[in-house]
Jmol script that loads the backbone (N, CA, C; Angstrom):
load data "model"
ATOM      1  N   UNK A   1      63.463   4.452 -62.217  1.00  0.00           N
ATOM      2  CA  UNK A   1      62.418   4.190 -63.167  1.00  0.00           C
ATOM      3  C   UNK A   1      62.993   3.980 -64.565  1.00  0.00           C
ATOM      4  N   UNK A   2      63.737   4.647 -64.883  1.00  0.00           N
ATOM      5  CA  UNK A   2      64.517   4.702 -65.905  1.00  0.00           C
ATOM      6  C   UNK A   2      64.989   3.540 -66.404  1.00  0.00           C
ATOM      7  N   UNK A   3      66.131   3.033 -65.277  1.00  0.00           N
ATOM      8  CA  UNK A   3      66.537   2.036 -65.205  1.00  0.00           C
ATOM      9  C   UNK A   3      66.295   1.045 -65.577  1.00  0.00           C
ATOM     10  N   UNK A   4      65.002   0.473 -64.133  1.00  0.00           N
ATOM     11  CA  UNK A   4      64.255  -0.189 -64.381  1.00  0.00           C
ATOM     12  C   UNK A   4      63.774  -0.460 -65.747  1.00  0.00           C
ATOM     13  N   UNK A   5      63.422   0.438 -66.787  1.00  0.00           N
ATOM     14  CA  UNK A   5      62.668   0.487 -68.293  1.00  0.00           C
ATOM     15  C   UNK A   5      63.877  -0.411 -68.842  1.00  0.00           C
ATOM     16  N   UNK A   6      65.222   0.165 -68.493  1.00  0.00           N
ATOM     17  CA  UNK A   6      66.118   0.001 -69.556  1.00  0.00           C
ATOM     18  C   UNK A   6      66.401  -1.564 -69.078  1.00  0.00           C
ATOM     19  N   UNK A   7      66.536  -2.451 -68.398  1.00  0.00           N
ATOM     20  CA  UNK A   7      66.839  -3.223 -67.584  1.00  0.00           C
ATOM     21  C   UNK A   7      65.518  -4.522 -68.591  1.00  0.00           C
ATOM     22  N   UNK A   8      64.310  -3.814 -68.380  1.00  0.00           N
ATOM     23  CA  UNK A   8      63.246  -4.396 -69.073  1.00  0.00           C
ATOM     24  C   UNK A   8      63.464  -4.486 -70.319  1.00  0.00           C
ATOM     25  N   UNK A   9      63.736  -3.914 -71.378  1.00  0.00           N
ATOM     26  CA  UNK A   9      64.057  -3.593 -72.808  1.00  0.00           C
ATOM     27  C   UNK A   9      65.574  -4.761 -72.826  1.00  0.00           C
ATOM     28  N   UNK A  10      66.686  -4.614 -72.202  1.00  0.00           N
ATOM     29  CA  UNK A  10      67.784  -5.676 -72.360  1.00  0.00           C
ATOM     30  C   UNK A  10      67.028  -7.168 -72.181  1.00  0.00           C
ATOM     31  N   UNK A  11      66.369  -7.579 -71.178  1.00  0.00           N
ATOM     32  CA  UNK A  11      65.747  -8.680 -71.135  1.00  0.00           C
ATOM     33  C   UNK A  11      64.607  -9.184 -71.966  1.00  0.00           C
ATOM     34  N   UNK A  12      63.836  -8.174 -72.553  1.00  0.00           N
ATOM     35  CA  UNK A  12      63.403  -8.211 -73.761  1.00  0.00           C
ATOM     36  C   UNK A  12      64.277  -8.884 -75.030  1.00  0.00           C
ATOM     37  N   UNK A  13      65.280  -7.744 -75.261  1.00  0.00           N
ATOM     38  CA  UNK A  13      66.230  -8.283 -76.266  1.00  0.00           C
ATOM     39  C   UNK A  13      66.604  -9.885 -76.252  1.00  0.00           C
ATOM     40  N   UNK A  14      67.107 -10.080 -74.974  1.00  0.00           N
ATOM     41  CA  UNK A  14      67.968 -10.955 -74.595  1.00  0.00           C
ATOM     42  C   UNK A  14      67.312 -12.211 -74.943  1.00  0.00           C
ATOM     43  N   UNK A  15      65.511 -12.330 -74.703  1.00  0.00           N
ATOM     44  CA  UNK A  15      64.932 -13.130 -74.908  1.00  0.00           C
ATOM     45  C   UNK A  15      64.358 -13.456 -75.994  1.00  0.00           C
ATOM     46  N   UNK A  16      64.195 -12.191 -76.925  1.00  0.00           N
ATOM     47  CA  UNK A  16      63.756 -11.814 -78.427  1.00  0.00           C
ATOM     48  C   UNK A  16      65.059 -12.459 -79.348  1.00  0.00           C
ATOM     49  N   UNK A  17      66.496 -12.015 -79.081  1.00  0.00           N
ATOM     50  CA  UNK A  17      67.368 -12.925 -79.608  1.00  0.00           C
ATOM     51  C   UNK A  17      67.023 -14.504 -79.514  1.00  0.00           C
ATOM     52  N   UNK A  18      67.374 -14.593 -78.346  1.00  0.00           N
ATOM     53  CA  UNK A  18      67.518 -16.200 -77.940  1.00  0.00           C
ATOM     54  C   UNK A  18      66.260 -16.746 -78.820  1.00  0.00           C
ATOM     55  N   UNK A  19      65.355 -16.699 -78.621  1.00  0.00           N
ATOM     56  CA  UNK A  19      64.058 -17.530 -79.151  1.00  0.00           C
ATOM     57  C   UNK A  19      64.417 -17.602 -81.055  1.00  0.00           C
ATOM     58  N   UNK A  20      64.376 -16.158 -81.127  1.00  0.00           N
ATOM     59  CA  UNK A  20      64.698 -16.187 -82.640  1.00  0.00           C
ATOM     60  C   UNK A  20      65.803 -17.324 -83.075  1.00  0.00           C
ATOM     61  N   UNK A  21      66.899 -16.821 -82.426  1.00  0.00           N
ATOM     62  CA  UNK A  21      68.435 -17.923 -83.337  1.00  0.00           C
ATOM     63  C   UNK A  21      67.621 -19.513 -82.683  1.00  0.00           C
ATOM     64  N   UNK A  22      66.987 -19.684 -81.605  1.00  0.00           N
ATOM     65  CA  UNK A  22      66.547 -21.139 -81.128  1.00  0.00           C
ATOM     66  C   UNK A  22      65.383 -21.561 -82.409  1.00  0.00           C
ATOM     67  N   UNK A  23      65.017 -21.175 -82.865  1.00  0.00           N
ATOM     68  CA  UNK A  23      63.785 -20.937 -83.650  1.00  0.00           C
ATOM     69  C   UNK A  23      64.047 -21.235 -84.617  1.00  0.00           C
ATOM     70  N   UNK A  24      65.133 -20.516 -85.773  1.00  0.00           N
ATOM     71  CA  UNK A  24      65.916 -20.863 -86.585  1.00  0.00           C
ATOM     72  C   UNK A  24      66.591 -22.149 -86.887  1.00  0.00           C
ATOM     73  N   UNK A  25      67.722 -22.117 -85.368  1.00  0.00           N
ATOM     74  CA  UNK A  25      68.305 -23.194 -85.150  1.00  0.00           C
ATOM     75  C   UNK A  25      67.540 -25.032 -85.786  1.00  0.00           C
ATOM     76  N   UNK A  26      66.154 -24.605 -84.776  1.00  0.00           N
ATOM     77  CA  UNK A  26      65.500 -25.853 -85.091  1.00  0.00           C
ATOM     78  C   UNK A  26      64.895 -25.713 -86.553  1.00  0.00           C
ATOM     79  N   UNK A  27      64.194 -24.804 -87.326  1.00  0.00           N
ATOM     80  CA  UNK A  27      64.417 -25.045 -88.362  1.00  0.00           C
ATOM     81  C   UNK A  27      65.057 -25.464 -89.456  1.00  0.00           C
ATOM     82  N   UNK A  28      66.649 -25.256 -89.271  1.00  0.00           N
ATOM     83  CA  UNK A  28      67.501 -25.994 -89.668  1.00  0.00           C
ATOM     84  C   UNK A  28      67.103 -27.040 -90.436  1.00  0.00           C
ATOM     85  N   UNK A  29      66.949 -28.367 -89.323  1.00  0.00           N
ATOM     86  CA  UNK A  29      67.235 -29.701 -89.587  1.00  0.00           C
ATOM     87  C   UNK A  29      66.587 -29.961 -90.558  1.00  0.00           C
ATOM     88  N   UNK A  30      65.183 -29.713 -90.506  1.00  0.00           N
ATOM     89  CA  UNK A  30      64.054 -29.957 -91.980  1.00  0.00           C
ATOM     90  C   UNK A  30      64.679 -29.387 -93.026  1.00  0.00           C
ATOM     91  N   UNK A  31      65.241 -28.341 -92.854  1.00  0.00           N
ATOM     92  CA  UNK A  31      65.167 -27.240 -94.279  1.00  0.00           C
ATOM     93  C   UNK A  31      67.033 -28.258 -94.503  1.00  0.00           C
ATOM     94  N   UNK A  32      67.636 -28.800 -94.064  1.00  0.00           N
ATOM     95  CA  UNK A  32      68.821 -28.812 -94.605  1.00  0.00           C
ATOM     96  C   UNK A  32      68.317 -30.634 -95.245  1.00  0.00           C
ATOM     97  N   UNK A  33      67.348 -31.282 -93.978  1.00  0.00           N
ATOM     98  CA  UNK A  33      67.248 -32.458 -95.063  1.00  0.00           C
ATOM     99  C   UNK A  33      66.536 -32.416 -96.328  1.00  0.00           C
ATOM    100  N   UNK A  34      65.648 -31.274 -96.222  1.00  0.00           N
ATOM    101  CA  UNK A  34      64.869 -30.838 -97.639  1.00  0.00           C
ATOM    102  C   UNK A  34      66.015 -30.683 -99.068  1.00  0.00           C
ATOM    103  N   UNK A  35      66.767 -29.841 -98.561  1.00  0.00           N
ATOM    104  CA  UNK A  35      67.904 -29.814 -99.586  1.00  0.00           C
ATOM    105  C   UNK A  35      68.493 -30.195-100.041  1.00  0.00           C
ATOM    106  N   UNK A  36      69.160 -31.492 -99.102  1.00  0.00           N
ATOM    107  CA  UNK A  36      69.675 -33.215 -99.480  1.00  0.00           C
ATOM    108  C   UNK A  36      68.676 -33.826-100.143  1.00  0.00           C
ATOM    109  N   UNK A  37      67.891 -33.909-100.080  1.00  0.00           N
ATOM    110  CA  UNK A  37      66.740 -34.646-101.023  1.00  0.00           C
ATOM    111  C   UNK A  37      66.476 -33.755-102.185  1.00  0.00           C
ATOM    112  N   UNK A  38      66.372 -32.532-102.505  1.00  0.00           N
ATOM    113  CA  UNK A  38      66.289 -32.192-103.584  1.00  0.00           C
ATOM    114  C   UNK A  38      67.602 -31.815-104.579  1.00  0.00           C
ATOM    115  N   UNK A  39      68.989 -32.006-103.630  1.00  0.00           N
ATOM    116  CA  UNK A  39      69.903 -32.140-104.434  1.00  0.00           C
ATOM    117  C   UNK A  39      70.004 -33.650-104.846  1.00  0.00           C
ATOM    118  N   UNK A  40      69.494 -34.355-104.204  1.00  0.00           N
ATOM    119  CA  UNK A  40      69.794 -36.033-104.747  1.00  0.00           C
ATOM    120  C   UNK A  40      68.385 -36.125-105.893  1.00  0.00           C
ATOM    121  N   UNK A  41      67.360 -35.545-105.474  1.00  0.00           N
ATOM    122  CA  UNK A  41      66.880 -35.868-106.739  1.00  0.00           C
ATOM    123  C   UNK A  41      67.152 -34.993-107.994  1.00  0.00           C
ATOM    124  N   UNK A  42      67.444 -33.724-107.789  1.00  0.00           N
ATOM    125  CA  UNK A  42      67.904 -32.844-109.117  1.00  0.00           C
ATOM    126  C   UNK A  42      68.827 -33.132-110.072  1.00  0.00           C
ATOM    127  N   UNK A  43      70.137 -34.466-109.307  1.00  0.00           N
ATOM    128  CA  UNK A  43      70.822 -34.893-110.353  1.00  0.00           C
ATOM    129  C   UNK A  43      72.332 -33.907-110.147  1.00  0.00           C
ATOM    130  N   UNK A  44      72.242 -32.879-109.364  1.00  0.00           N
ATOM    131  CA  UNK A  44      73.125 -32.484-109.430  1.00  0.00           C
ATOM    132  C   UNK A  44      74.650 -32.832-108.964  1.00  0.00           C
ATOM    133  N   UNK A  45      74.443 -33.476-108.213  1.00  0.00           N
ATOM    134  CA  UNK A  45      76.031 -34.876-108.014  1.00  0.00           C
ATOM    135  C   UNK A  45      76.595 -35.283-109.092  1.00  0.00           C
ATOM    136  N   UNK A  46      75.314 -35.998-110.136  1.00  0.00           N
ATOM    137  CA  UNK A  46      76.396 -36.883-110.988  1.00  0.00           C
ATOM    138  C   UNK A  46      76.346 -35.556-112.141  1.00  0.00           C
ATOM    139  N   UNK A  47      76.125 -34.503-112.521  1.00  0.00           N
ATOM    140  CA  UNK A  47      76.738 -33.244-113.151  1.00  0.00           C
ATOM    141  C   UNK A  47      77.751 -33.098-111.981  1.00  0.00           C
ATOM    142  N   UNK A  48      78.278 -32.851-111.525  1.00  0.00           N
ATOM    143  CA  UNK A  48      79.126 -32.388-110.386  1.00  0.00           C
ATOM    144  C   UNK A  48      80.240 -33.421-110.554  1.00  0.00           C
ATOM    145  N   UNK A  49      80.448 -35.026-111.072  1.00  0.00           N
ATOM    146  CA  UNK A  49      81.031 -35.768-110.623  1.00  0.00           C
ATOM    147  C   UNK A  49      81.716 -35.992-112.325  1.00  0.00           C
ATOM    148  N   UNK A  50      81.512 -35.121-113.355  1.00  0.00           N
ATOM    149  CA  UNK A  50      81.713 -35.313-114.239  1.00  0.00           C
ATOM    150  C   UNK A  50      82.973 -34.217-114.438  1.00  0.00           C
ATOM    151  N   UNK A  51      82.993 -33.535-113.612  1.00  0.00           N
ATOM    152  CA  UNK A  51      84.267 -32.221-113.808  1.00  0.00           C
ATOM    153  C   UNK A  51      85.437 -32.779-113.247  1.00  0.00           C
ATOM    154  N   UNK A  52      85.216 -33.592-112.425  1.00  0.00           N
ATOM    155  CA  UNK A  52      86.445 -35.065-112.332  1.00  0.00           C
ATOM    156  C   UNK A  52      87.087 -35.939-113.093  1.00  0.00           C
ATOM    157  N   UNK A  53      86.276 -35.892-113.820  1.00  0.00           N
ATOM    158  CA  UNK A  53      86.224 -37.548-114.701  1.00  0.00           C
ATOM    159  C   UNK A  53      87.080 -37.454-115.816  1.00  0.00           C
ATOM    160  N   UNK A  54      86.673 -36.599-116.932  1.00  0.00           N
ATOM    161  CA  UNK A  54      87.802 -36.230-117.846  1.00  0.00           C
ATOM    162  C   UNK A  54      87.825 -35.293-118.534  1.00  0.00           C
ATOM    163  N   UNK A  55      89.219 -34.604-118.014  1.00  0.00           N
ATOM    164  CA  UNK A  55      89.695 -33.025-118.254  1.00  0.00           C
ATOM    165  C   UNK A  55      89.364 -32.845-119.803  1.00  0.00           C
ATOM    166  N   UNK A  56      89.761 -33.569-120.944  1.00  0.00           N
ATOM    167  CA  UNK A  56      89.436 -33.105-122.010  1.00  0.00           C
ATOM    168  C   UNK A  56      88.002 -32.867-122.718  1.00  0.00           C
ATOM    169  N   UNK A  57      87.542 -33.771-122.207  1.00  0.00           N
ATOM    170  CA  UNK A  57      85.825 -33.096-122.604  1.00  0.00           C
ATOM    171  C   UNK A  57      85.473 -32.075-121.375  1.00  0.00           C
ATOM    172  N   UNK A  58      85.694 -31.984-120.436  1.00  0.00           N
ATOM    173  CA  UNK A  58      85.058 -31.092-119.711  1.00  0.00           C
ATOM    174  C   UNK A  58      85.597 -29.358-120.410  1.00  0.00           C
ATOM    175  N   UNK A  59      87.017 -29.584-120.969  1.00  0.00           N
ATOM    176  CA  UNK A  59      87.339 -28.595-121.882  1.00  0.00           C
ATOM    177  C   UNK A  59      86.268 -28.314-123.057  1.00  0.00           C
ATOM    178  N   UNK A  60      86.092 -29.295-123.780  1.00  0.00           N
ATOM    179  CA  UNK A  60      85.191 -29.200-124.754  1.00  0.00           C
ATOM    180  C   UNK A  60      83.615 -28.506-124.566  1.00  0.00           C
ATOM    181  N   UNK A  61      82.968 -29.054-123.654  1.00  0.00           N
ATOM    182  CA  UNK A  61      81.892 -28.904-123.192  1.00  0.00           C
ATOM    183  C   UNK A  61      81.618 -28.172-121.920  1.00  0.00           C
ATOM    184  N   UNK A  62      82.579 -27.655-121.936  1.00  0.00           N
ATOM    185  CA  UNK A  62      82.220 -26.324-120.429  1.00  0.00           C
ATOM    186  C   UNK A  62      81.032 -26.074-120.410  1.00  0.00           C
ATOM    187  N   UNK A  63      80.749 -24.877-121.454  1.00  0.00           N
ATOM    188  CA  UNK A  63      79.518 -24.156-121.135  1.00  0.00           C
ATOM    189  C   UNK A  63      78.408 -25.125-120.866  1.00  0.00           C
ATOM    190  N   UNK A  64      78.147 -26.453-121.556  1.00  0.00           N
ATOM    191  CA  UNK A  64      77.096 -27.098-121.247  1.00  0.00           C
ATOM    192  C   UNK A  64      76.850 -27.514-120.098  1.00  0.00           C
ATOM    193  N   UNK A  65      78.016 -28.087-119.449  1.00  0.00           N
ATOM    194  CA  UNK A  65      78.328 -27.839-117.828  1.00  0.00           C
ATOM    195  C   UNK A  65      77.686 -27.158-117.086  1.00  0.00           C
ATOM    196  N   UNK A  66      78.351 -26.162-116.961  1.00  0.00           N
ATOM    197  CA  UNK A  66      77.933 -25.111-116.438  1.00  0.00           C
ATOM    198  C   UNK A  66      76.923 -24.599-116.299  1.00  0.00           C
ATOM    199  N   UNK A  67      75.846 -24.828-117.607  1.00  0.00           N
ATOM    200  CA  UNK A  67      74.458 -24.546-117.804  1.00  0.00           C
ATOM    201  C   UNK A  67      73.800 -26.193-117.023  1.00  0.00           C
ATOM    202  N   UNK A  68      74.544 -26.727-117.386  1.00  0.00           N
ATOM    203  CA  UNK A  68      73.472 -28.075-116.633  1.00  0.00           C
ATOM    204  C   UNK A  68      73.606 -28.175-115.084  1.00  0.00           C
ATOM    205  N   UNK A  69      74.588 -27.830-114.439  1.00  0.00           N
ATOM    206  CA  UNK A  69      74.869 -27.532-113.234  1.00  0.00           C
ATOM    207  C   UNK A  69      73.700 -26.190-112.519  1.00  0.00           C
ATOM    208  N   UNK A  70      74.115 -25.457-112.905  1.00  0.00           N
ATOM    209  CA  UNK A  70      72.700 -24.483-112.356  1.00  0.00           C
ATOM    210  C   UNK A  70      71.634 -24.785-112.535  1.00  0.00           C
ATOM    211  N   UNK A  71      70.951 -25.624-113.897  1.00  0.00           N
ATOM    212  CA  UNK A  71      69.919 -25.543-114.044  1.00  0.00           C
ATOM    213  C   UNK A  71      69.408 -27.165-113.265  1.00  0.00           C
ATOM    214  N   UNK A  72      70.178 -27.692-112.809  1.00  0.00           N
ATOM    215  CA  UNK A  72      69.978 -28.790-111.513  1.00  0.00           C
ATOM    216  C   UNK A  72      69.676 -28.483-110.373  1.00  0.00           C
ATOM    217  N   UNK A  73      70.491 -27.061-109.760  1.00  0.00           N
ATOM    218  CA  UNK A  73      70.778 -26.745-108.462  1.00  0.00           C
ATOM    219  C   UNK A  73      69.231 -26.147-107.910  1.00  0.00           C
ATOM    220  N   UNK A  74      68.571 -26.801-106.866  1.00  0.00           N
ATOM    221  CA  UNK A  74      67.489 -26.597-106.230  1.00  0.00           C
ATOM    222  C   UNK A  74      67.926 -24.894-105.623  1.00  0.00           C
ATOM    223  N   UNK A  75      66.986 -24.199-106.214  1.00  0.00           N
ATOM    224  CA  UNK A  75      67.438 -22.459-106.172  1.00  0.00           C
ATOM    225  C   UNK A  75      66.741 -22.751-104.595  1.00  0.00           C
ATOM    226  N   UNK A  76      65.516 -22.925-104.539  1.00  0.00           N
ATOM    227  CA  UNK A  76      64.099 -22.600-103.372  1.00  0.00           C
ATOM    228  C   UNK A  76      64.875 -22.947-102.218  1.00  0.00           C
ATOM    229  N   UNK A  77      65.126 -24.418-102.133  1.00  0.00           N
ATOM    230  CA  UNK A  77      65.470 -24.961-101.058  1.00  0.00           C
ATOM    231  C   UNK A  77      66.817 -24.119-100.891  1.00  0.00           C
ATOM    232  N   UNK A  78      67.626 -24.058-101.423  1.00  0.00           N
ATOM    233  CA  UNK A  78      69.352 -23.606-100.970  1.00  0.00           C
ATOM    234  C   UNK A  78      68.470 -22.104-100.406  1.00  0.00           C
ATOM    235  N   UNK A  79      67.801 -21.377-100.877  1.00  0.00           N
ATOM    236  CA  UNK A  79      67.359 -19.692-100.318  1.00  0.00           C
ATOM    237  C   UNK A  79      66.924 -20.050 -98.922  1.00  0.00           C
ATOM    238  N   UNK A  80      65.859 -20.780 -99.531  1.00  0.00           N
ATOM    239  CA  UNK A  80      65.166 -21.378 -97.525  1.00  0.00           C
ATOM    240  C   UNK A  80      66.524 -21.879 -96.145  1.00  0.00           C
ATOM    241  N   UNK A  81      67.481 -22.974 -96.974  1.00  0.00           N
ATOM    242  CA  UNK A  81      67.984 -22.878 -96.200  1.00  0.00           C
ATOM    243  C   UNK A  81      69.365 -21.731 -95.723  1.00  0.00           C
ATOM    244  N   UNK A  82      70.009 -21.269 -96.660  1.00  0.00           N
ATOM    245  CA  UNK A  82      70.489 -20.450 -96.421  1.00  0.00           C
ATOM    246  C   UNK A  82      70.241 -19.364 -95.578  1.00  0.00           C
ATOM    247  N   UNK A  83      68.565 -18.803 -95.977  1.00  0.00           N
ATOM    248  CA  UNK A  83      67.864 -17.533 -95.173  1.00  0.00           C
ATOM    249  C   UNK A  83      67.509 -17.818 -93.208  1.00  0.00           C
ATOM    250  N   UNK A  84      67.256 -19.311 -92.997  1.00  0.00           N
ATOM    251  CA  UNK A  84      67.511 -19.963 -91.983  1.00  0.00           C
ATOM    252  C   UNK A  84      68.821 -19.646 -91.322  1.00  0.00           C
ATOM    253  N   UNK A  85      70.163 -19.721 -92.080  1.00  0.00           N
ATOM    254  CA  UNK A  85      71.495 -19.894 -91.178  1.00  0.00           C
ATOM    255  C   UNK A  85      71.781 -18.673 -90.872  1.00  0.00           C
ATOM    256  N   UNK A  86      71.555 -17.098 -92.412  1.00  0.00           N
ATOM    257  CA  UNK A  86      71.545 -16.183 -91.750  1.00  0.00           C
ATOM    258  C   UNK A  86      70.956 -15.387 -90.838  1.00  0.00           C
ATOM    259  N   UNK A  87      69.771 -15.708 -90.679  1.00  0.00           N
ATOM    260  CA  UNK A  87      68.654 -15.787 -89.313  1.00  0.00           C
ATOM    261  C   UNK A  87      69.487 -16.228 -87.638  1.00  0.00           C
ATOM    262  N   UNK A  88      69.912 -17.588 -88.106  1.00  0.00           N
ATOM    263  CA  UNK A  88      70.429 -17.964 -86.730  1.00  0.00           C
ATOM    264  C   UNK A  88      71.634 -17.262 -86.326  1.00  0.00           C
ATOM    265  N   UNK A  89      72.911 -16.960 -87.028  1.00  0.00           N
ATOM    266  CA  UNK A  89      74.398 -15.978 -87.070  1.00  0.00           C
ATOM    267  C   UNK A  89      73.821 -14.750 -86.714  1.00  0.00           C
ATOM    268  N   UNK A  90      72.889 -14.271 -87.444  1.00  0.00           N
ATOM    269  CA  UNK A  90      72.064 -12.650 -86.687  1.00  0.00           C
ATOM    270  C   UNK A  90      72.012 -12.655 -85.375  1.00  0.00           C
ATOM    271  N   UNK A  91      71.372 -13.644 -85.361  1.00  0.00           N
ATOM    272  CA  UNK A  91      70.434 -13.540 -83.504  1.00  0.00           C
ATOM    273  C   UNK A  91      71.299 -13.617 -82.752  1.00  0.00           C
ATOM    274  N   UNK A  92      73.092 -14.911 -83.159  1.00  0.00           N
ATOM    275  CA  UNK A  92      73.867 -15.124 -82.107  1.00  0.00           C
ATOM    276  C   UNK A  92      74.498 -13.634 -82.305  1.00  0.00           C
ATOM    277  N   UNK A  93      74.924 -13.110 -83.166  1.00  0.00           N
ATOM    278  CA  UNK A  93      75.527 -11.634 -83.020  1.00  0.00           C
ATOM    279  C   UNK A  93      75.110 -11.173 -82.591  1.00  0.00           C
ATOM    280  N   UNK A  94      73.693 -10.532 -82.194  1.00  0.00           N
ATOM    281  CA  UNK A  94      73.200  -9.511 -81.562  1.00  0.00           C
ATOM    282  C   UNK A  94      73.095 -10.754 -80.259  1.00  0.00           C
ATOM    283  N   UNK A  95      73.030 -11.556 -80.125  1.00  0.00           N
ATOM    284  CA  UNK A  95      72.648 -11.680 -78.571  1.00  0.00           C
ATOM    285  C   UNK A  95      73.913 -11.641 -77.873  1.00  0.00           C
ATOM    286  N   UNK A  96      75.117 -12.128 -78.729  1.00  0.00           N
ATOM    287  CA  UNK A  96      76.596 -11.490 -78.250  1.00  0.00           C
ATOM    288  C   UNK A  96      76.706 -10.446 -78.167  1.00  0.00           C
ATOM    289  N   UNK A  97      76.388  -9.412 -78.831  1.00  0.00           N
ATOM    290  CA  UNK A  97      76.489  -7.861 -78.361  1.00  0.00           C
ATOM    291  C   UNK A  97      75.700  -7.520 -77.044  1.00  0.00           C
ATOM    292  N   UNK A  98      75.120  -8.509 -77.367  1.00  0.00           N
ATOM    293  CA  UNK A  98      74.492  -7.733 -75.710  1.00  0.00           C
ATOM    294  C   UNK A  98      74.569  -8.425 -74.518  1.00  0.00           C
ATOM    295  N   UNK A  99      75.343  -9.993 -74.363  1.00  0.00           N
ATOM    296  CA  UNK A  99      76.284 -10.170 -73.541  1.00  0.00           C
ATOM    297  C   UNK A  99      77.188  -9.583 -73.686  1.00  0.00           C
ATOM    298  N   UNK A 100      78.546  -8.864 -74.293  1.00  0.00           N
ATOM    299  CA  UNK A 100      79.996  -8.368 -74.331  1.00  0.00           C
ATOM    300  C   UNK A 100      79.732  -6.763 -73.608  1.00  0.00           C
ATOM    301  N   UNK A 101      78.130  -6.389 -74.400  1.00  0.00           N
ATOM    302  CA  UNK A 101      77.794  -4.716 -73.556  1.00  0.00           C
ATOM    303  C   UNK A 101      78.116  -5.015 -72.130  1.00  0.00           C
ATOM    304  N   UNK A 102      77.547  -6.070 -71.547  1.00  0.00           N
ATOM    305  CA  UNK A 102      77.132  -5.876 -69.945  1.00  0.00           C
ATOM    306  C   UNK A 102      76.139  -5.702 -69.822  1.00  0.00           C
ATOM    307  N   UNK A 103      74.658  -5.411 -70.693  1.00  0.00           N
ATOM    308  CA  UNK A 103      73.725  -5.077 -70.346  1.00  0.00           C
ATOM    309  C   UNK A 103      73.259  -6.017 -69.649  1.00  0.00           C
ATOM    310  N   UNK A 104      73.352  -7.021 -69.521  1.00  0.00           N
ATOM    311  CA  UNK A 104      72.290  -8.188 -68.696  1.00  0.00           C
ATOM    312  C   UNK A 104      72.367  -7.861 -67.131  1.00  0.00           C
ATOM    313  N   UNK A 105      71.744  -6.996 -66.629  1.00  0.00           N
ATOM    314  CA  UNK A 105      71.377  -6.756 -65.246  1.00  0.00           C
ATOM    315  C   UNK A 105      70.168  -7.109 -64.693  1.00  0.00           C
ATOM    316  N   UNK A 106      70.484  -8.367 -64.139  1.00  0.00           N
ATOM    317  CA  UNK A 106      69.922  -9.250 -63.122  1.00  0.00           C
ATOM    318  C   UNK A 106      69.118  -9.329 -61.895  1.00  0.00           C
TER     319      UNK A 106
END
end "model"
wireframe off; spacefill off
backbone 0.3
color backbone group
């Protein structure tokens, strides 16, 4: 009986992982093209493409840089997608822990 419970609870997990990181996973794709589009419209490339271009003003004008660079960078979207990838790395860790246990009894 016991067993049995515990047997129920791993396949629980097993399926509570999986769906979650699958879940995630497919969230992904939207949330990462969301982010390409709001980094192409925020401008933040061509700030980005200017720390290339020439070393002596970028000396001069750091801080403005620096301030124009963050204040480009789409905060929302990078959290959304970020909070997505650590969502999906969770679920595969724990659903690896509980393939490497052995618990999956069949």
């Amino acid at each position: 009986m016991i067993v049995r419970r515990d047997q129920k609870m791993t396949r629980l997990k097993l399926w509570t992982f999986t769906s979650i990181g699958l879940i995630s996973l497919a969230g992904l794709v939207p949330a990462l093209k969301v982010l390409s589009n709001d980094l192409a419209q925020s401008g933040f490339s061509e700030y980005f493409s200017l720390i290339f271009s020439d070393s002596g003003l970028i000396l001069s004008y750091w801080k403005e840089l620096i301030f124009s660079l963050a204040e480009s960078l789409p905060v929302m979207s990078m959290i959304f997608t970020l909070s997505l990838l650590f969502i999906c790395f969770l679920s595969l860790k724990h659903l690896m822990k509980q393939i490497i246990r052995n618990q999956l009894a069949f």
